[in-house]
C-alpha positions in Angstrom: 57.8 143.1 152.9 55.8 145.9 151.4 57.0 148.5 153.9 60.8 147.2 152.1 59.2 147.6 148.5 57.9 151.3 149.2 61.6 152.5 150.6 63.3 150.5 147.6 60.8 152.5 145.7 61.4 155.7 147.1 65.3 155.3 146.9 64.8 154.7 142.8 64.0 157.9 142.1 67.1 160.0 143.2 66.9 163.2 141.7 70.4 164.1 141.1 72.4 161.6 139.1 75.9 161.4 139.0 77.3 160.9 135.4 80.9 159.3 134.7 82.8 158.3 132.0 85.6 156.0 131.4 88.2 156.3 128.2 91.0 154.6 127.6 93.4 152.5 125.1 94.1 148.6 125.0 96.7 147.5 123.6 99.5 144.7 123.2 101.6 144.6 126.0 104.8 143.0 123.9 104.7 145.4 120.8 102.5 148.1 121.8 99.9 148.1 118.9 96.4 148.9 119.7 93.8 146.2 119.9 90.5 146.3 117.8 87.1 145.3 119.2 88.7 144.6 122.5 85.8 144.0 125.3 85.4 146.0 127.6 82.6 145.3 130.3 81.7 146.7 133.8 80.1 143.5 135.3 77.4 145.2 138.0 76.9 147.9 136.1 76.1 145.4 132.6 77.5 147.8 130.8 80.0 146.9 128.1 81.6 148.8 125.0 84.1 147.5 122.1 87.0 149.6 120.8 87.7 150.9 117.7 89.9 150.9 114.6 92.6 152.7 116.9 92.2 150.7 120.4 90.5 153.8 122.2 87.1 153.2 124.3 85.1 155.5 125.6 82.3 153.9 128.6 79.9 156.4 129.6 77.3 157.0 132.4 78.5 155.6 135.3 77.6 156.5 138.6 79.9 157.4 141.5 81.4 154.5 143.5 83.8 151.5 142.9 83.4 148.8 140.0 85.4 146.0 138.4 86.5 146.3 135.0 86.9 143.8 133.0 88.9 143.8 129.4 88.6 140.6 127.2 90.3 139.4 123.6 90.5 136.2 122.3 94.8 135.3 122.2 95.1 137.5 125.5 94.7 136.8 128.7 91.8 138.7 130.5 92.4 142.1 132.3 90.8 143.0 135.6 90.8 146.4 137.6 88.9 147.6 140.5 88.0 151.6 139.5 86.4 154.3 141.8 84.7 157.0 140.0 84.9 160.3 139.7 88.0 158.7 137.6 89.5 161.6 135.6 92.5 160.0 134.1 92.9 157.8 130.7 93.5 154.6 131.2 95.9 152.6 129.2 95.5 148.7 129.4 97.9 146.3 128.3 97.0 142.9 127.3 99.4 139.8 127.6 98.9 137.5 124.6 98.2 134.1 125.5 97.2 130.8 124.3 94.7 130.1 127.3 90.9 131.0 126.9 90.4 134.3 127.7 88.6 134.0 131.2 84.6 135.4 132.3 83.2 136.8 135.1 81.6 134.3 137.3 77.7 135.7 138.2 77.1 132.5 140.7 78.7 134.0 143.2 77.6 137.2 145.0 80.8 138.9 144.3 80.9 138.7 140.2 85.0 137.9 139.9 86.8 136.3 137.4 87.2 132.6 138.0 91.2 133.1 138.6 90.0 136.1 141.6 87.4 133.4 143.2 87.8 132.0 146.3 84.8 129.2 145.1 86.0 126.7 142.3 82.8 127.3 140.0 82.7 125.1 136.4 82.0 127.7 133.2 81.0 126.8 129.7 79.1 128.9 127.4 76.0 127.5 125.0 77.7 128.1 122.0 80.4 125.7 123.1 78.2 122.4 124.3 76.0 123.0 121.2 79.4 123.2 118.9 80.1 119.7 120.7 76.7 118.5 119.5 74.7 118.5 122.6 70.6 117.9 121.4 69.3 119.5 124.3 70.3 121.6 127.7 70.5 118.5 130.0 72.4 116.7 127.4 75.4 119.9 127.3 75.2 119.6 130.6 77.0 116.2 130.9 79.8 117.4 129.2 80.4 119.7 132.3 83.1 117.9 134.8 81.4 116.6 137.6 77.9 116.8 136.5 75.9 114.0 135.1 72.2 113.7 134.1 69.3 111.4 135.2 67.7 110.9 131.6 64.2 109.5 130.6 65.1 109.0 127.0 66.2 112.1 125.6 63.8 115.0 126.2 63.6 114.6 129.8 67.1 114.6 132.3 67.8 116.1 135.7 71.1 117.5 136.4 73.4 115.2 139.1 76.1 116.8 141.0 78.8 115.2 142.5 76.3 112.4 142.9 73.2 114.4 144.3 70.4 115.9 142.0 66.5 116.2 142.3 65.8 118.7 145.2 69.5 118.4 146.2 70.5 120.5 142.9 69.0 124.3 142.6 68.4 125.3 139.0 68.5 129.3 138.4 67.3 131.0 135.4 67.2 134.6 134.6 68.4 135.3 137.8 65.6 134.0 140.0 65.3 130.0 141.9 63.5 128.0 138.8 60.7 125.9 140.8 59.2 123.2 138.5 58.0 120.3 140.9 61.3 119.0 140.4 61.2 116.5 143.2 60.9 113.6 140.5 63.5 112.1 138.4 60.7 112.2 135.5 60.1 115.7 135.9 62.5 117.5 133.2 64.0 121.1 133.2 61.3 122.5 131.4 63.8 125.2 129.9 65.2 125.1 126.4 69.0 126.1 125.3 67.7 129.4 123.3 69.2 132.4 124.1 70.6 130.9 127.4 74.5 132.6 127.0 76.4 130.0 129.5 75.9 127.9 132.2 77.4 127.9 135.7 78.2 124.9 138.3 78.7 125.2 141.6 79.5 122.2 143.4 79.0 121.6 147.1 76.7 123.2 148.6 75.6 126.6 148.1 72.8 127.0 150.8 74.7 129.9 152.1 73.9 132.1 148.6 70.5 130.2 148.1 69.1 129.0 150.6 67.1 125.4 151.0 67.7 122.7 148.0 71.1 123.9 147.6 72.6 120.8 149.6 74.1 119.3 146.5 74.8 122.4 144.2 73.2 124.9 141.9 73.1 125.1 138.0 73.1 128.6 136.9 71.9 129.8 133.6 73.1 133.1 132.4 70.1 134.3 129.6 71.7 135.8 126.7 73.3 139.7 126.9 71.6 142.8 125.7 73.1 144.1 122.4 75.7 146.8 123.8 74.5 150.5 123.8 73.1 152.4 120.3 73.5 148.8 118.0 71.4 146.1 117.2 71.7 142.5 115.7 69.7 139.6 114.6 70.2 136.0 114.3 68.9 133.1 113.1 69.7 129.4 113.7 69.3 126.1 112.4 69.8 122.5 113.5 69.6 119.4 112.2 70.5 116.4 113.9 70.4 112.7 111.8 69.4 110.0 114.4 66.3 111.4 115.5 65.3 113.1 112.0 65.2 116.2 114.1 65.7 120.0 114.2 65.1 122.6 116.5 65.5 126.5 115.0 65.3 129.9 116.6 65.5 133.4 115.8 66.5 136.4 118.0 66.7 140.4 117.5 67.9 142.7 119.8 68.6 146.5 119.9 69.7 149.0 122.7 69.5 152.7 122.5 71.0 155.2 125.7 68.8 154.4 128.2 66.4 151.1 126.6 67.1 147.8 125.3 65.3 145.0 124.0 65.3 141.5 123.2 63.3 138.9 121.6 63.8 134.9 120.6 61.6 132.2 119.5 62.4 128.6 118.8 61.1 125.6 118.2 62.3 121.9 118.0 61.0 118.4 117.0 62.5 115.2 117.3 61.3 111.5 116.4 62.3 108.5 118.4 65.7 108.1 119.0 67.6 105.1 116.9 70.1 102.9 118.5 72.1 100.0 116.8 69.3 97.6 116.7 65.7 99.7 117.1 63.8 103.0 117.6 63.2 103.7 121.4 59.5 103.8 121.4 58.0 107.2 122.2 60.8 109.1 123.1 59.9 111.7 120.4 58.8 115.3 121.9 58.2 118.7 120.6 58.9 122.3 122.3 58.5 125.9 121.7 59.8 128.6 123.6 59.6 132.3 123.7 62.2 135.0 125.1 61.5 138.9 125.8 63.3 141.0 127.8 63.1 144.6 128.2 66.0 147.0 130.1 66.1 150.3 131.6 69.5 152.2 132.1 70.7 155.7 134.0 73.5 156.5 136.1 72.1 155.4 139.2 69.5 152.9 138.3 69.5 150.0 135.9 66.4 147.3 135.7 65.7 144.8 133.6 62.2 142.8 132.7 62.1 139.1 131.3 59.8 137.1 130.1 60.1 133.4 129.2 56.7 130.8 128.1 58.1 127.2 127.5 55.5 124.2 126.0 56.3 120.7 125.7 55.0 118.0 124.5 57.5 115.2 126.1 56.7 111.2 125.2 57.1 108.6 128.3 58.7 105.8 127.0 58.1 102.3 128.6 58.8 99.6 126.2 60.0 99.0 122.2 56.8 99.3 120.5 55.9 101.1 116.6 58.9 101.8 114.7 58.3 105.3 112.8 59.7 108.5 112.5 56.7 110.2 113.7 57.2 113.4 116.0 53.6 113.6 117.6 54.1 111.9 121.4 52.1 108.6 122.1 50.0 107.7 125.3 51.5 107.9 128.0 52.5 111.8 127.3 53.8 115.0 129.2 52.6 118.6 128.5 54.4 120.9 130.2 54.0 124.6 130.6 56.1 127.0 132.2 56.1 130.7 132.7 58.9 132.4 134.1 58.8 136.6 134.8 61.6 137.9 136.1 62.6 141.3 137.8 66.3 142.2 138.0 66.6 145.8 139.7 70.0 147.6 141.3 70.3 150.8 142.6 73.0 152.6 143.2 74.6 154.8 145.7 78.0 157.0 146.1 79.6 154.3 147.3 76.8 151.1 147.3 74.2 149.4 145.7 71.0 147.4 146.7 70.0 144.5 144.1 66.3 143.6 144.3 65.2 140.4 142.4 61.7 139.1 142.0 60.2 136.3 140.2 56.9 134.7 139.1 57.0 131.2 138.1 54.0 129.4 136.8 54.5 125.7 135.8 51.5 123.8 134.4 52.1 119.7 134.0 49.9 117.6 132.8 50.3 113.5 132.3 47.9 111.6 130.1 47.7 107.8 130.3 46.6 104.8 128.0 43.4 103.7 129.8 42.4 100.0 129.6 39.2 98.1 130.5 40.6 95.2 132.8 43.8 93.3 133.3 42.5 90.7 131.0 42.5 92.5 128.2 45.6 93.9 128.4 47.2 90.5 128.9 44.9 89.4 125.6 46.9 92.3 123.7 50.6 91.0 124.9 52.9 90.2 122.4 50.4 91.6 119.5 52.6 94.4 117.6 50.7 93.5 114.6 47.6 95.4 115.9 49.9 98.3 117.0 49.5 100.7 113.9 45.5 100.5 114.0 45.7 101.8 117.5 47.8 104.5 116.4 45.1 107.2 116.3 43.5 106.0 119.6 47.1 106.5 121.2 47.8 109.3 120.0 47.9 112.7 122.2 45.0 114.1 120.6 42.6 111.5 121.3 42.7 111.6 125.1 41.6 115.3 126.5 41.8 114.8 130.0 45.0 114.5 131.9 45.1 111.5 134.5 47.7 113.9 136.3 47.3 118.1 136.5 49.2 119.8 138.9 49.7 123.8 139.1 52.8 125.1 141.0 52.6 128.9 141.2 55.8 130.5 142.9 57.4 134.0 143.9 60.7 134.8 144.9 62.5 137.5 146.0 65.8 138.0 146.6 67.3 141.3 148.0 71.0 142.4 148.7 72.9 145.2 149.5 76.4 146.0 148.8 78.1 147.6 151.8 80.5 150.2 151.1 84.1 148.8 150.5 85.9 149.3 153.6 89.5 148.6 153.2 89.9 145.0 152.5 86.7 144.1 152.7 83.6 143.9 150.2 80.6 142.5 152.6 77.2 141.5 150.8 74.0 141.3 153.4 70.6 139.8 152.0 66.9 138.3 152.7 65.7 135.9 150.1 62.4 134.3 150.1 59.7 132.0 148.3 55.7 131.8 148.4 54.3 128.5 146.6 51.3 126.6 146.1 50.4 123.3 144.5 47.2 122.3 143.2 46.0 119.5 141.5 43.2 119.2 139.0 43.4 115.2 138.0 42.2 112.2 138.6 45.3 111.1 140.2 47.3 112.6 142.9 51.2 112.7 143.2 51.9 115.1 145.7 49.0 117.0 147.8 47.5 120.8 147.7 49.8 122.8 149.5 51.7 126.2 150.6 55.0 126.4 151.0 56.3 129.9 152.8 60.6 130.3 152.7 62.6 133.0 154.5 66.5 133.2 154.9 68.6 136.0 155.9 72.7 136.1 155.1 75.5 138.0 155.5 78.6 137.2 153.3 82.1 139.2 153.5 85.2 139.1 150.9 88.3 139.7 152.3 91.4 140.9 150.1 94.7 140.1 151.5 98.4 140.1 148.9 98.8 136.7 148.4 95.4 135.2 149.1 91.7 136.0 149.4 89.8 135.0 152.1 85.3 134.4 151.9 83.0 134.0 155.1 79.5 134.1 155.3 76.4 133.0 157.7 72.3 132.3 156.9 69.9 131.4 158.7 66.7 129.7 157.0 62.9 129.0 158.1 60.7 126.9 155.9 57.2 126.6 156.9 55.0 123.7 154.8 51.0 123.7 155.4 49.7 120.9 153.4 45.4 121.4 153.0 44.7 117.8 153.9 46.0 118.8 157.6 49.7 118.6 158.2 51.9 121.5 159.1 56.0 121.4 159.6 58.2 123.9 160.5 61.6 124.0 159.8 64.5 125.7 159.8 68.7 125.7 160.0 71.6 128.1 160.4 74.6 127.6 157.8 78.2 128.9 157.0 80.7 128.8 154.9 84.2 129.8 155.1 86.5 129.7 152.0 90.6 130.4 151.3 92.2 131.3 148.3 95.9 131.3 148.1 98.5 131.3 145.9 101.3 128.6 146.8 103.7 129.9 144.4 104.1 131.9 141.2 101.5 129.4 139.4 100.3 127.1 141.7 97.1 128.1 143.5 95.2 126.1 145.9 91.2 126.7 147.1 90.0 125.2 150.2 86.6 125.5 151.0 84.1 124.5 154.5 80.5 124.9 153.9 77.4 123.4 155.4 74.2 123.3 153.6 70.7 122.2 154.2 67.2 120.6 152.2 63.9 120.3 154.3 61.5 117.1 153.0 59.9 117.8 149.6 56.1 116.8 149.8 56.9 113.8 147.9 58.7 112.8 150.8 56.3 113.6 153.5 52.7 112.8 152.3 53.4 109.7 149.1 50.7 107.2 149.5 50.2 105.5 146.3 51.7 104.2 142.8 54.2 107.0 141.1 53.7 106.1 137.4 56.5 106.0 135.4 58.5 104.1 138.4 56.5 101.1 139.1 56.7 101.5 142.7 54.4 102.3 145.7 55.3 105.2 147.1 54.9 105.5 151.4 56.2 109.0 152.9 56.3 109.8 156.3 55.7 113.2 157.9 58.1 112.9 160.8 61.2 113.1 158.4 64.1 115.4 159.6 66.1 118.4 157.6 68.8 116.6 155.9 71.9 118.6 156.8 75.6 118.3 155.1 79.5 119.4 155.8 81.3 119.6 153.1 85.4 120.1 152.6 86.3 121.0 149.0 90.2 121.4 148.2 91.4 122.7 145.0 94.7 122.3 143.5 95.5 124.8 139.9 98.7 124.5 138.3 98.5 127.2 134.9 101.3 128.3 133.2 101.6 129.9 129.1 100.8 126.4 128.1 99.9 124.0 130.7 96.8 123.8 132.6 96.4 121.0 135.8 93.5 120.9 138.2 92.9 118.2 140.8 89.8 118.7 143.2 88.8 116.6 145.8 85.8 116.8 148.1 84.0 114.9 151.0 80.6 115.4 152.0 78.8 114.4 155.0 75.1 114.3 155.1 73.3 113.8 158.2 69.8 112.0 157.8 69.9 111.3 154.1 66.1 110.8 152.7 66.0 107.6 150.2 63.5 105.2 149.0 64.1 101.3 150.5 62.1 98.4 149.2 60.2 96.8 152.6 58.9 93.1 150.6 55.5 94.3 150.3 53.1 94.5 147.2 50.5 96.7 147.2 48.0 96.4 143.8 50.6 93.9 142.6 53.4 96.6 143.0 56.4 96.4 144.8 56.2 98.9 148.0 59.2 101.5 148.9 59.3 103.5 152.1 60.9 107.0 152.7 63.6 106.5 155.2 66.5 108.4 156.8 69.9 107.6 157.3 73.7 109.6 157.7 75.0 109.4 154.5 79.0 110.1 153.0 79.9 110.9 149.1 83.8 111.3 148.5 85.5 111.7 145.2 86.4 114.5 143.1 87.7 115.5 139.7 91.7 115.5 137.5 92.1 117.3 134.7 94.6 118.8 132.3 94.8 121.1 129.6 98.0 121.1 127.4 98.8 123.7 124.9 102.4 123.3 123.1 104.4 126.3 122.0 105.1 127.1 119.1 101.7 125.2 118.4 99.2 127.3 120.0 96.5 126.5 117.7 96.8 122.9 118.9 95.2 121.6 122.1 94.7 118.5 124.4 92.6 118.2 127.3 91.9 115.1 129.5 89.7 115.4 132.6 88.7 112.2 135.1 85.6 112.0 137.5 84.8 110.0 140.0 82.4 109.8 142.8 81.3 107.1 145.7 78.2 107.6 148.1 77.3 105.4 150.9 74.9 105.1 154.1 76.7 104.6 157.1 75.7 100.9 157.0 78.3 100.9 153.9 75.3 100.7 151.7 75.8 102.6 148.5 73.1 105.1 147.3 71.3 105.0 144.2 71.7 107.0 141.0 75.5 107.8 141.7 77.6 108.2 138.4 79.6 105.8 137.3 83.6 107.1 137.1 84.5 108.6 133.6 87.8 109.5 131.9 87.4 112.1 128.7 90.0 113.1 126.2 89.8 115.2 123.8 91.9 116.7 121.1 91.3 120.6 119.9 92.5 122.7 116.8 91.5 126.4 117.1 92.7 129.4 114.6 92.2 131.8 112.3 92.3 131.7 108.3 91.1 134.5 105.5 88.1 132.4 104.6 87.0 131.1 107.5 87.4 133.0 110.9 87.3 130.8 114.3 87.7 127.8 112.8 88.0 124.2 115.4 87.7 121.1 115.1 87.8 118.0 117.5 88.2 114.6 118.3 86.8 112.9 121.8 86.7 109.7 123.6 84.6 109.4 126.6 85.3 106.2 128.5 83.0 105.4 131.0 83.6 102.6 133.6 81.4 99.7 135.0 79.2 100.8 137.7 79.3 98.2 140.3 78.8 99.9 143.5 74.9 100.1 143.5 72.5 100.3 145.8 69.6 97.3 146.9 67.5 98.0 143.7 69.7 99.1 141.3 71.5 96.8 139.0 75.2 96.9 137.7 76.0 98.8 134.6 78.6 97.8 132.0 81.6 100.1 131.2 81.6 101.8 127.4 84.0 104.4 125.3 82.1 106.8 123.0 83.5 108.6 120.7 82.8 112.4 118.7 84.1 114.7 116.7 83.5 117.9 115.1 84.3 121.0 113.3 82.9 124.5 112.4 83.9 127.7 111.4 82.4 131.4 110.6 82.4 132.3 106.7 81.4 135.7 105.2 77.8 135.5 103.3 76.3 138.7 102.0 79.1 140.7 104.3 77.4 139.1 107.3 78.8 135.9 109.6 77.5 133.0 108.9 78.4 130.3 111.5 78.9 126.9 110.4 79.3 123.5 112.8 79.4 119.7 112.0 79.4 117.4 114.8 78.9 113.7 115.6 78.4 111.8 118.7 78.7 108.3 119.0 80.2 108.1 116.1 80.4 103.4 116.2 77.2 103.6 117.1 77.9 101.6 120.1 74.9 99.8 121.6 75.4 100.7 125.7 73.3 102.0 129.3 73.8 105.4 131.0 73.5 104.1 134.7 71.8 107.2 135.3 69.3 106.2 132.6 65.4 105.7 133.5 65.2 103.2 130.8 68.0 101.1 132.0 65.0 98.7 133.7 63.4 98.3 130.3 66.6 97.2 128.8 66.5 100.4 126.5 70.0 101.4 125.2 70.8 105.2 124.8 71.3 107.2 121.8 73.3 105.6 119.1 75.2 107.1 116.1 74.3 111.2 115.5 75.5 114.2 113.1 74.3 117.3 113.9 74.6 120.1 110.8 74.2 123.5 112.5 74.0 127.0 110.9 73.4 130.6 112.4 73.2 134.1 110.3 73.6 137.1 111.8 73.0 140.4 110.6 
């Protein structure tokens, strides 16, 4: 590895670079007039410029070779073109207007294309767009993402669920490198906040091929916000209020860019009390965070690098039963602190005709659990049933009168991922990689979840884009070794070779179909392997065993897209075979009065998929409907069903979008989420009743002082309906979710 580091080094300083430029028009394609601040963006270069009062651009320094470009307006559809420089001509681009959304490049996949070029069916939204449907916090935008779901502990803490899989199944990536937060348990949140993240990315199925281990189920990608474009600067600042949980969160950013440097900074902070339902407060659901965003870029012809920096602390209450009913924002016993560091390193150089990418992170996640402490059973039993005395133990429950964490675990990680770019030959674009991951976990409490251990990852892939007429063809092949030493005496080895194989084709003029065969793999977490003892916060005794097997899946994923001017219709279906599936089975035992569950293995199936349309009417353009429908099923091979699987959900919503003189981007929106009865449950789950929420919305961008100011009003659960997530942790306790919210959000930017 360091002999690698010292050539990559060496190649970064080329002393002779290679300068480019690209200039050009865009313009209408119908009537021929130019189009003003037009986007136009050269995706592995991230380089981007706007054009003027007369349509003409002009994108400089770019180094010999071939790169995509990609030209963007809102009413257009999106523009993409394949250039290879030296490029002497002028380039004249004509747009199509159109009532669909103008379309992004997809960064998920290794070879950055638009979703429409993709041979992978990936799910895109931006941030902007979950928080102008109300979402409070990441893992609750994430829901409203089709085919992903979110395993909640009240409402600071939720795990992202894919197609029925999450926990260790489900990669998170942040900044561009694997985010490792011990995120084995369901209690364990994201430990990321929303700020200055741009959009997120799903890929469903698995992705082991592009990541690696832990990609079995899928990966959630989260695309950090974009440096401003070359010689500007801007500044924002946000504000957000939400009514049910008398909470906020606010954040300001400022960024600047000059030739060759760029900057960026943002800082927020949010606080939220209990959340209300129809009837009650849910006791200690309140939490507080603050987060912190720098990054710093470098840019020349033939070497671009970027530097990021992101510190998230939260202070996250564990609720367990209705208790005090207050507004207060400072987290009871039992309580979370969480604290992660993330440094990234995002480096490409390039060549005449290639480019080697070299990522690196440093992850540093500090968790600590403090716990109410009580003398004997007897006394707790005394204290049953006596809320009255609740409020004069306030200050003894409160987070600042316990200093020592029951539970404190350090997970220290590095990554590294390195690709390079083959030159295109012909129809081919071919990508070959090594990826990796060092880790350790220590503990520092009382108590023990999971032991002190190293964890050593190593994967090699090769992965090959092929460009016919009428269809596009993806193939690729890894090979993985995971090697766990745990201090207390165990070692495992393990290891698996994956592919993938994908087809896109076009079965007429605007129907287009995507079939996709990937296999993907997890190795046991260390929860799995070495759990001896009472995981708090689930009320079971947790037994592991070290002989567990790599759990290994097959998964077929077909893709229907119908799109014309005005009609949008999607229908994906998917079946996915995993062979020994780890889950948790009672076995009738108590240990310390608490029920006992076992790690076992079994095959496993999930089948199901996802229906949607999107209907915009001519002459009414402005006007939009969109209806999408989920559904999932997973089962052992005994026909048992597995836990924590979604129940089936049908969402419509109805969409007004245009422009007026006073208020620019202006929407509005009604939705009904109907969510079914969950009935097919495994051996210690319970049923879960069917419910129809409904939001709306609207928001808008005014002129203040010459500068935009961005205006939203939204509201969720809007009948304040008293219902159960099945995903929720709380469903046990009888705890209903969220009821009745109106979020007021504002953003200035200068």
């Amino acid at each position: 590895m360091k002999y690698i580091l010292y050539v990559l080094l060496f190649l970064a300083i080329p002393s002779v670079y290679a300068q480019n430029t690209l200039q050009g028009s865009v313009v209408d394609k119908n009537t021929n007039e130019p189009l003003i601040f037009a986007n136009i963006y050269a995706p592995l270069l991230e380089k981007g410029v706007t054009t003027n009062d007369k349509g003409h651009f002009l994108l400089s320094n770019i180094p010999n070779g071939t790169y995509k470009i990609i030209v963007s307006i809102i009413g257009y559809e999106t523009f993409s073109q394949s250039i290879t420089f030296p490029y002497s001509e002028s380039l004249i681009i004509q747009l199509m207007p159109s009532a669909i959304e103008m379309e992004e490049i997809i960064i998920s996949t290794p070879f950055h294309k638009l979703q429409s070029e993709n041979v992978m069916k990936v799910e895109r939204e931006t941030m902007a767009t979950l928080k102008a449907k109300g979402a409070i916090t990441l893992s609750d935008g994430i829901t409203t993402i089709a085919g992903v779901e979110s395993v909640t502990t009240g409402l600071s803490i939720g795990k992202p669920v894919i197609r029925g899989l999450s926990s260790n199944r489900v990669l998170v990536y942040a900044q561009g490198v694997r985010l490792e937060n011990q995120q084995f348990g369901d209690e364990h949140g994201l430990g990321l906040s929303d700020s200055g993240i741009e959009s997120i990315e799903v890929i469903k199925g698995p992705a082991s091929l592009l990541y690696g281990s832990d990609a079995l189920g899928g990966v959630l990608y989260l695309n950090p916000e974009r440096f401003a474009q070359a010689n500007s600067d801007q500044a924002d600042a946000s504000y957000n209020y939400f009514s049910n949980t008398k909470g906020f969160n606010t954040n300001a950013g400022y960024k600047a860019s000059g030739d060759q440097f760029k900057f960026l900074f943002r800082g927020s902070i949010a606080e939220h009390a209990d959340y209300n339902t129809a009837d009650y407060r849910a006791t200690n659901t309140r939490f507080r965070e603050q987060d912190l965003k720098v990054g710093l870029g470098y840019q020349i012809s033939k070497f671009k690098s970027e530097l990021r920096y992101n510190l998230n602390n939260s202070k996250l209450g564990i609720p367990e039963a209705i208790g005090e009913q207050t507004t207060s924002k400072t987290p009871l016993l039992p309580f979370q602190e969480v604290t992660n560091h993330i440094l990234s390193s995002k480096s490409t150089i390039f060549f005449n005709s290639s480019s080697l990418d070299i990522n690196i992170g440093l992850l540093y996640n500090d968790r600590k659990e403090f716990e109410s402490h009580h003398h004997d059973e007897e006394e707790d039993e005394a204290h049953e049933g006596h809320d009255e005395h609740e409020d004069e133990h306030e200050e003894e429950n409160s987070e600042e009168s316990h200093v020592e964490p029951a539970l404190y675990m350090k997970l220290k990680t590095l990554n590294y991922d390195v690709k390079y770019n083959l030159p295109t030959l012909g129809k081919f674009e071919t990508i070959i990689g090594i990826q990796g991951m060092s880790q350790s976990n220590t503990n520092y409490g009382e108590e023990q979840l999971i032991p002190d251990a190293i964890t050593n990852d190593f994967g090699v892939l090769a992965t090959s884009h092929i460009h016919f007429d009428k269809s596009d063809i993806q193939l690729g092949a890894r090979y993985d070794r995971r090697h766990i030493d745990v201090i207390s005496g165990i070692n495992k080895n393990y290891s698996s070779f994956n592919g993938a194989i994908g087809l896109k084709t076009n079965l007429a003029k605007n129907i287009t179909t995507r079939l996709n065969l990937a296999s993907g793999y997890r190795a046991p977490n260390l929860a799995e392997l070495t759990s001896n003892g009472t995981h708090e916060g689930t009320n079971r005794y947790e037994i592991g065993d070290d002989n567990l097997k790599n759990e290994q899946n097959y998964q077929v994923d077909l893709a229907l897209e119908y799109k014309n001017q005005h009609i949008e219709l999607f229908v994906n279906s998917f079946f996915n075979k995993i062979n020994n599936y780890i889950f948790l089975s009672p076995n009738g035992e108590l240990i310390q009065n608490t029920p006992v569950y076992n790690y076992l293995q079994s095959d496993a199936k999930l089948y199901g998929g996802e229906v949607g349309l999107h209907f915009h009417p001519h002459p009414l353009d402005w006007l939009h409907y969109e209806s999408s429908f989920e559904v999932v099923t997973g089962k052992q091979n005994n026909d048992n069903y597995l836990p924590l699987i979604p129940a089936n959900s049908l969402t419509n919503t109805i969409r007004i979008e245009f422009d007026t003189k006073a208020i620019k981007k202006f929407y509005g929106f009604v939705k009904l989420k109907s969510t079914f009865k969950q009935n097919k449950i495994s051996i210690f789950e319970s049923p879960s009743e069917g419910y129809n929420l409904l939001s709306a919305g609207f928001g808008g961008i005014i002129k203040l002082l010459n500068n935009d100011l961005s205006i939203k009003i939204s509201g969720s659960n809007l009948t304040n309906k008293r219902y159960v997530n099945h995903l929720s942790r709380l469903k046990s306790d009888g705890i209903f979710n969220m009821g009745r919210n109106v979020n007021l959000g504002l953003t200035y930017t200068l």
